[in-house]
C-alpha positions, 0 to 999 in steps of 0.5 A: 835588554835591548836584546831581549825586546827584540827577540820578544818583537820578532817572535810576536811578528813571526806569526802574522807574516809566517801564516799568509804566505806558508797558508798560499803554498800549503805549509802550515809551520813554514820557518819564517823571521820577522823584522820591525824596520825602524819601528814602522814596517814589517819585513819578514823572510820565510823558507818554503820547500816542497820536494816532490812534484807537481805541487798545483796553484798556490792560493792567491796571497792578500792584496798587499802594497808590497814586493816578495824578493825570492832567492831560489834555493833550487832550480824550479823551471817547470811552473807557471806564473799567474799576475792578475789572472793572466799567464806568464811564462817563468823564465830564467828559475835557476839555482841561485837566481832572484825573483821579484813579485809585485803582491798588488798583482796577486801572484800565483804559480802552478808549480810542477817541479820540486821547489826551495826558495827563500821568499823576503817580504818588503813593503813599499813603506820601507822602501819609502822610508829608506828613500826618506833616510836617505833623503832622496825622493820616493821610490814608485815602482821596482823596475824587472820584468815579471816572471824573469829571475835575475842573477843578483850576488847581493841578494843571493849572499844577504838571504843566504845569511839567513838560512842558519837563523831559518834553523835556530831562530830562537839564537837569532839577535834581532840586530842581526836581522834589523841589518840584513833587512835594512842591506836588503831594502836598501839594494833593492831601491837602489838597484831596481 
């Protein structure tokens, strides 16, 4: 049973997170799984890719209290990044590397390279509420540098985890994904 409501979560999830990020970067049926994190928060992890170059300006994202944590599956060097409608110089997009986004910003990026990247969807309430499980206080901002990617194993193997799931999502035990998230969000207030 347990099983079966959490599939039944996931896929009524699937689509709310699925379609605003797949919609700014033009792809309609963007493979996404989604997670409710102890019943509160929606994180979410979707693939985007596009094989061909000069793709242009992602559209803006809805203003969210949130962080996107990008695993780039491929090098994406030639593109631009927008915060707030200011130019910032990308550095750093290899193969392999993690990005981090602050969605209160309204990120966009010109892109001019061919890309494939795994993009995690954690909002501030569950970075708040591991903070308030672990009993420590509450987590105010990540600490990187906007527009430089990080080589981080942690996230690179946690969302890597995830791409066979990206195939099969109707096989996908929401267990499973409930502790990736968790590992996810977890690291990520710990380390930044």
């Amino acid at each position: 049973r347990l099983a079966a409501n959490g599939l039944e979560t996931l896929m009524q999830d699937r689509g709310v997170y699925e379609n605003r990020l797949g919609k700014a970067f033009r792809m309609q049926n963007a493979p996404s799984l989604s997670t409710r994190f102890l019943q509160k928060s929606t994180m979410a992890v979707t693939e985007l890719k596009c094989d061909y170059r000069n793709f242009g300006r992602t559209a803006p994202i809805a203003h969210e209290n949130a962080y996107l944590v990008a695993l780039q599956l491929r090098a994406c060097p030639d593109h631009d990044l927008y915060f707030e409608g200011r130019l910032t110089r990308p550095e750093n997009y290899a193969e392999g590397v993690t990005s981090i986004y602050d969605v209160r910003r309204d990120p966009v990026a010109h892109i001019r390279d061919p890309y494939h990247c795994l993009m995690f969807y954690l909002p501030r309430r569950a970075l708040d509420e591991v903070a308030s499980e672990a009993g420590a206080r509450r987590i105010g901002e990540l600490s990187y540098r906007p527009g430089v990617s990080i080589d981080d194993p942690v996230v690179r193997c946690l969302l890597s985890s995830l791409l066979p799931a990206m195939r099969k999502p109707q096989e996908v035990h929401s267990l499973f994904l409930d502790h990736v998230a968790l590992a996810m969000t977890a690291h990520m207030a710990c380390t930044y």
